[in-house]
C-alpha positions in Angstrom: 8.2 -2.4 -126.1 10.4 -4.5 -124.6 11.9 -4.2 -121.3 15.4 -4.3 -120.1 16.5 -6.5 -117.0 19.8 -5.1 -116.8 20.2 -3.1 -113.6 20.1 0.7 -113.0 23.0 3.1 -112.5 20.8 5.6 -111.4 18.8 6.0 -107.9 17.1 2.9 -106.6 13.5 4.5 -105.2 11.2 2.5 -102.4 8.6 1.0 -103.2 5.4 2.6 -101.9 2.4 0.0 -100.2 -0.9 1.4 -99.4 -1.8 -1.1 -96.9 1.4 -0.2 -94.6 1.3 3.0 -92.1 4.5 4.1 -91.1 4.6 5.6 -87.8 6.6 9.1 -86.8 9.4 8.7 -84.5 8.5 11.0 -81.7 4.8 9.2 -81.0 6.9 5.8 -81.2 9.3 6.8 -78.7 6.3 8.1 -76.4 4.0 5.0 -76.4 7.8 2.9 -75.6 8.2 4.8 -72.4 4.8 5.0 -71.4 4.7 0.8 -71.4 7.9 0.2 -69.9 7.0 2.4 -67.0 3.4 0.6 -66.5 5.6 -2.2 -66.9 8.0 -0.9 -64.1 4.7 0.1 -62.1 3.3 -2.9 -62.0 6.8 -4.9 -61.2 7.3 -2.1 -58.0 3.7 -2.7 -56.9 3.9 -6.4 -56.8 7.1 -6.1 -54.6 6.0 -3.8 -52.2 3.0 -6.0 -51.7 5.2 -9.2 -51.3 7.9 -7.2 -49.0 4.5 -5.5 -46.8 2.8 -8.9 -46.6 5.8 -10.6 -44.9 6.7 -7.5 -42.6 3.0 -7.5 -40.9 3.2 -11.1 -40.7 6.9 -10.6 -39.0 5.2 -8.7 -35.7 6.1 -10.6 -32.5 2.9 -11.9 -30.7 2.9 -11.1 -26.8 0.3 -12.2 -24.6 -1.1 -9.0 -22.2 -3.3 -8.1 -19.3 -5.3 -5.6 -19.0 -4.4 -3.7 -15.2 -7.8 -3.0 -13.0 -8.4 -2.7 -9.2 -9.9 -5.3 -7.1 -10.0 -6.1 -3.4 -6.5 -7.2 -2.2 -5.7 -9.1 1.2 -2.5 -7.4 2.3 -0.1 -10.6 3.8 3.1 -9.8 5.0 5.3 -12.9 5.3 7.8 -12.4 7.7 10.1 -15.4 9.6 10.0 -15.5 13.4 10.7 -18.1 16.0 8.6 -19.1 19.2 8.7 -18.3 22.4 7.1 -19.5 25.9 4.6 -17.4 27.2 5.3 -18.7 30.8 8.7 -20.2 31.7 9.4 -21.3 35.4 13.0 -22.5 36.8 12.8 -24.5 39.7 15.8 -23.5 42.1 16.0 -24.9 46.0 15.2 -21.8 48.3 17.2 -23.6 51.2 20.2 -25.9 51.3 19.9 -30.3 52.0 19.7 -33.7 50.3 16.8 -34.3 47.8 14.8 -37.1 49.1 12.2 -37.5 46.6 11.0 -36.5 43.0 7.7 -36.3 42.7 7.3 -35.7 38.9 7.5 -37.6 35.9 10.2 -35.7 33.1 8.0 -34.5 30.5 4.7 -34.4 31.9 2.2 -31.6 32.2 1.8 -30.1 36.0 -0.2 -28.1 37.4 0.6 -24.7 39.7 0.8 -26.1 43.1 1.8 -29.5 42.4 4.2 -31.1 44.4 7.7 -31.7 42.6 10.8 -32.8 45.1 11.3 -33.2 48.6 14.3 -31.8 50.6 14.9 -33.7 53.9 13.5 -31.8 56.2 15.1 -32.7 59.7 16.9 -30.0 60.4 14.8 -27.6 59.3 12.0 -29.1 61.5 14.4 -29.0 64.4 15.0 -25.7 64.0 11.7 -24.5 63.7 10.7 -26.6 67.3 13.5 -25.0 69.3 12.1 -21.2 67.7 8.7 -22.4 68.9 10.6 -23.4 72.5 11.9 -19.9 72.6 8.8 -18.1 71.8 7.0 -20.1 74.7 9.9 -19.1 77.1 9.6 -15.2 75.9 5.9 -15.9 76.7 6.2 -17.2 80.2 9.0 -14.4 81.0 6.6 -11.8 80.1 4.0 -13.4 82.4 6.1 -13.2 85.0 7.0 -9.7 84.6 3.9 -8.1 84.2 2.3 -9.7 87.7 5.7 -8.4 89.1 5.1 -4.6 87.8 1.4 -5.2 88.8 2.2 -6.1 92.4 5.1 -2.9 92.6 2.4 -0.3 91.2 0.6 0.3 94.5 3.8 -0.2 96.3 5.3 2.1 94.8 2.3 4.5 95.0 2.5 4.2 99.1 6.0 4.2 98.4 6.2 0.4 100.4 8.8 -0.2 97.7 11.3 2.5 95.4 10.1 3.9 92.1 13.8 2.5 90.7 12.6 -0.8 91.7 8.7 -0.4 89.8 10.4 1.3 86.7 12.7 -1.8 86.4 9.8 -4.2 86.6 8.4 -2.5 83.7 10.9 -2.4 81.7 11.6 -5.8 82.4 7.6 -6.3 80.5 8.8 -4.3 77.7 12.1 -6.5 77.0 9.8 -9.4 76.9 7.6 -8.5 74.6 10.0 -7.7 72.3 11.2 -11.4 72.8 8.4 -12.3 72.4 8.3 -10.3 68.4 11.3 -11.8 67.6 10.8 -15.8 68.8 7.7 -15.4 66.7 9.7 -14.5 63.8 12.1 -16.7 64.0 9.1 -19.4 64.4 8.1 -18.2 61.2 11.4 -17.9 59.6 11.9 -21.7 60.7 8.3 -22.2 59.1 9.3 -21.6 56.3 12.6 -22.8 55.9 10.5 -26.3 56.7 8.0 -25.5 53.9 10.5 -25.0 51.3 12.0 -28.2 52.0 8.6 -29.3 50.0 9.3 -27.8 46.1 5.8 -26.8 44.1 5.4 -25.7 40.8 4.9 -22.4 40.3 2.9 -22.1 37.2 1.1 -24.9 35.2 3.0 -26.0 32.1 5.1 -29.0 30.8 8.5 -30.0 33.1 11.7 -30.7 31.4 14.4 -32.6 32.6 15.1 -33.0 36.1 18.8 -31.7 36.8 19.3 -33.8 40.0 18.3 -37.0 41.4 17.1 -38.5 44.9 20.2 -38.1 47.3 21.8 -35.2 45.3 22.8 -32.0 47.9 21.3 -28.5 46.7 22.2 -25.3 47.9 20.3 -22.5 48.5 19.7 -20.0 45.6 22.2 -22.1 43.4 22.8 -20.9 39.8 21.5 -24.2 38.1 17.9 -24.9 38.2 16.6 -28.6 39.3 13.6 -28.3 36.3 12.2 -25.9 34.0 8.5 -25.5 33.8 7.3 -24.2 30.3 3.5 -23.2 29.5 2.9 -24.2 25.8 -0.6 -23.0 25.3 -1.1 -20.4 24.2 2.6 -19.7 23.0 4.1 -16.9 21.6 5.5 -16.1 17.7 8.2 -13.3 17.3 8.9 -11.5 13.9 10.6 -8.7 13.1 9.0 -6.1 10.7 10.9 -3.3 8.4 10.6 0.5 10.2 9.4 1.4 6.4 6.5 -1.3 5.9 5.4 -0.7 9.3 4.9 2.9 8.8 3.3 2.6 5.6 0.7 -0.3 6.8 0.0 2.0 9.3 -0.5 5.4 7.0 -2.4 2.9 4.8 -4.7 2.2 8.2 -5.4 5.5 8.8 -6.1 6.7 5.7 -9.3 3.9 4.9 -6.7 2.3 2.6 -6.8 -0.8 4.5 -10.3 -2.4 6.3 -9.0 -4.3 9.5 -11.0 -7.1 11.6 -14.1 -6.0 13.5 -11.6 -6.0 16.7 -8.8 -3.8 14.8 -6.5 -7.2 15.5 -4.6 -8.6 12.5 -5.0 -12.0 11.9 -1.7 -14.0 11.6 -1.3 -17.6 10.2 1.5 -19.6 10.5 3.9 -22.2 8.1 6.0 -24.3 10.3 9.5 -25.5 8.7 8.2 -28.9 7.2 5.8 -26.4 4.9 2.8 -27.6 6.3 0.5 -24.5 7.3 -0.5 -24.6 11.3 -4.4 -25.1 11.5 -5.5 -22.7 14.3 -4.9 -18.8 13.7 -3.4 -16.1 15.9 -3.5 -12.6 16.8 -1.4 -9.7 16.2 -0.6 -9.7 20.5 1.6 -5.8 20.2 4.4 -4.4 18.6 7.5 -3.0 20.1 7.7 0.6 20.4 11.2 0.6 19.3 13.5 0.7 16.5 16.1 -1.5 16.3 18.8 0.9 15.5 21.2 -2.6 14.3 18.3 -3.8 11.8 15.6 -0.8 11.3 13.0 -3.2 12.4 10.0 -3.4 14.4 9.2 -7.0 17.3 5.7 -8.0 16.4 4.5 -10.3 18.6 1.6 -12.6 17.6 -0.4 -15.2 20.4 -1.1 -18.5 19.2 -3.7 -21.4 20.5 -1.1 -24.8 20.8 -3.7 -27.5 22.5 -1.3 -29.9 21.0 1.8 -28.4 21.8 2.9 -28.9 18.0 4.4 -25.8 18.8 7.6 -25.9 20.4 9.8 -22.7 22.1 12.4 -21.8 19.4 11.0 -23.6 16.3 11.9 -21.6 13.3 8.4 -20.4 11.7 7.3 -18.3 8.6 4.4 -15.7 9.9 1.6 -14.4 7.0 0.3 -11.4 9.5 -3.1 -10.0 7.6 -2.7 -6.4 7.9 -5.8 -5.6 6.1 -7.3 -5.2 2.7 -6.7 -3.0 0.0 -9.9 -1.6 -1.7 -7.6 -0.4 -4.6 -5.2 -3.2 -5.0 -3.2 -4.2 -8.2 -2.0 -7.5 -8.6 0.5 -8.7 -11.8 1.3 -12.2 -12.6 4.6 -12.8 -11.0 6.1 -14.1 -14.7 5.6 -10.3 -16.2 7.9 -9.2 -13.1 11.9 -8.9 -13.6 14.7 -6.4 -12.6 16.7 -4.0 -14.6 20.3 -3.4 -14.1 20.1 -1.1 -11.2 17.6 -3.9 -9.6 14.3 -2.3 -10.0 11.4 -3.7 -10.3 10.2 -4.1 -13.7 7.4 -5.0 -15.8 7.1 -4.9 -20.0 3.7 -2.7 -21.5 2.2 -2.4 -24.6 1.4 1.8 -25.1 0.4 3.3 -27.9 0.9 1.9 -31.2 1.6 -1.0 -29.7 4.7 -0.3 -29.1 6.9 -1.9 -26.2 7.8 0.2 -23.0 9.8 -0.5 -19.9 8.0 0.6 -16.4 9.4 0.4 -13.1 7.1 -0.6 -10.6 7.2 -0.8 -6.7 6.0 -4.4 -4.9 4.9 -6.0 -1.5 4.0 -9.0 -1.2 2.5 -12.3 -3.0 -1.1 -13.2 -3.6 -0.5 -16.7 -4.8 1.1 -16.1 -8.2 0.9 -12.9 -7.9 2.6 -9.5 -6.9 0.5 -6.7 -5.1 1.6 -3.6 -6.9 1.9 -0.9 -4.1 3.2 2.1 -7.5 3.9 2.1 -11.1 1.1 1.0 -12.4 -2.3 2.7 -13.4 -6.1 1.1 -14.1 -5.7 0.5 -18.3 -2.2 0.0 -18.5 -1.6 -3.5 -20.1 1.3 -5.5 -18.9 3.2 -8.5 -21.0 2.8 -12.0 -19.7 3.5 -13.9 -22.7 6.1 -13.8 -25.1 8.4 -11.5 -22.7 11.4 -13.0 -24.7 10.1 -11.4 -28.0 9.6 -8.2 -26.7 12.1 -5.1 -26.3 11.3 -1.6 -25.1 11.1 0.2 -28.2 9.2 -2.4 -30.0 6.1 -2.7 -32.1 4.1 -5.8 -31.3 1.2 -7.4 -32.0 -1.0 -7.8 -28.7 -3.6 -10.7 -27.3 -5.4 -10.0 -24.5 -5.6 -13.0 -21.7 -6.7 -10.7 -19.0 -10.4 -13.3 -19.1 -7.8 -16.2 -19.0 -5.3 -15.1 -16.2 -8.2 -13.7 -13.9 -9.9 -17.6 -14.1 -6.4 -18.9 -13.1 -6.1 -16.9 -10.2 -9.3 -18.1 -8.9 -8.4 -21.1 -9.4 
């Protein structure tokens, strides 16, 4: 039969293939989501791990120290000034024309040593007419006594009046008392003479002599001739806070702080060049009042001088040794800064690592480093590094250098 290639008016039916499987809709739909959200998985998962991996990496690095207790010298550095132990001012004791200087300006004398000469003429004269008179007081009484001698029987058989044996007595008595005062009027001139010879009164170094051969003194005048200073040992004043004075000693009497076998702070000294003076001293006494102007203390500290390096009134810095602290603290001066109300500050690394502000109290340098008096506890771990990085409130990422800070101090 033959076929007919003309098309159909009537319905045009598919086509049906064996080897094709057509899928339902709803299972279609199902396996779509499911691949797009592995898909969306996968794409979240691989973010998060590149955003995590840069945070971690993002954590500022500080440098820390671990706090712990260790013997601590406690030095107080305090400025003072120097002052004399001995000081001397040479003043004529009677009045006349200097004849002679018999020192060299400068020069170390000895107590006793001879140092001008006053012309001594008048005073001489004077003290040979008080010698005259105590020889005629002398003979007077002589003659009175043999007088009264010779009237006592007399007078006894009554050969001569009682009036006249009574006067010849007295007459004794008034010389005697002549007699008291030539001889101290002899001594008064004796003196007078001696002075006219000026010693030194104390063994130290002379200044400057005021005068010169032929000047006139006066007696008791306002303007010494010389100055005699003793220069070893010498003196170093400093004044000391009210409050660190009473807590040194509350720390002494507690065991706090170990003194010197002696109980006797050692004290060194830096002169004003910065040179440190070789020989040490010792803490000489303290005042026993408060300065009601300045609420501080007078320490006074004696100090060998052989060489007289040290001079009266040269500015000084004193390091007094008050003792040492069983329990100190010290922190690296660079960890240490001050808030807005001028605390004392330092930067630590608590829990979580996370950044905390402490205040902390402070007396004192060791070196490079501040003894911690409060604030801080054994454990605590204080910034050193990387200060600049860190802000209260912060997570960090902490290295210890405690090992590498500890070999520098020692160093």
């Amino acid at each position: 039969m033959a076929t007919s290639t003309a098309p159909s008016s009537g319905p045009i039916l598919s086509v049906f293939h064996p080897a094709e499987t057509v899928m339902p809709r709803s299972s279609y739909q199902r396996r779509s989501a499911l691949a797009m959200a592995s898909v969306t998985a996968l794409a979240l998962l691989a973010g998060c791990s590149k955003k995590q991996a840069p945070q971690a990496a993002s954590l500022p690095q500080v440098g820390v120290i671990t706090v712990h207790t260790q013997p601590v010298a406690r030095i107080t550095d305090l400025p003072g000034r120097t002052s004399a132990v001995l000081t001397s001012d040479i003043r004529p004791q009677v009045s006349g024309v200097i004849l002679k200087r018999l020192f060299v300006e400068g020069s170390d004398v000895k107590a006793g040593q001879p140092l001008y000469q006053i012309d001594p003429a008048t005073y001489q004269a004077s003290y040979e007419s008080a010698e005259a008179s105590l020889k005629h007081a002398q003979a007077a009484l002589a003659t009175d006594q043999a007088k009264a001698a010779r009237y006592k029987p007399l007078a006894a058989a009554q050969a001569v009046s009682e009036q006249d044996y009574d006067d010849a007595v007295a007459a004794t008595l008034e010389d005697e008392a002549n007699i008291s005062s030539a001889k101290a009027a002899l001594d008064q001139a004796q003196i007078n003479l001696q002075y006219t010879r000026m010693y030194a009164p104390i063994s130290g170094t002379i200044g400057a002599s005021s005068v010169t051969p032929g000047a006139l003194v006066t007696a008791d005048q306002a303007t010494p001739l010389a100055t005699i200073t003793q220069l070893d040992p010498i003196y170093v004043d400093v004044n000391e806070s009210s409050a660190t004075w009473l807590r040194l000693k509350q720390e002494k009497e507690s065991g706090q702080l170990e003194t010197q076998g002696d109980g006797a702070a050692k004290v060194s000294l830096v002169l004003e060049d910065g040179r440190t003076y070789p020989l040490t001293g010792k803490l000489q006494f303290s005042q026993v009042n408060v300065d009601e102007m300045t609420g501080t203390v007078l320490v006074r500290a004696l100090f060998p001088n052989p060489n007289h390096l040290l001079l009266p009134g040269m500015y000084v810095h004193a390091q007094i040794n008050e003792g040492v602290d069983k329990n100190g603290i010290l922190v690296p001066q660079q960890a240490v800064s001050h808030d807005s109300q001028g605390d004392v500050t330092v930067l630590l690394v608590g829990p979580k690592n996370m950044v905390a502000q402490r205040v902390i109290q402070v007396s004192g340098n060791v070196g490079s480093d501040w003894i911690v008096t409060g604030g801080l506890q054994p454990g605590d771990k204080v910034i050193v590094d990387g200060l600049l990085n860190a802000a209260p409130g912060q997570t960090v990422s902490p290295i210890d250098e405690t090992q590498s800070f500890a070999v520098a101090s020692a160093n």
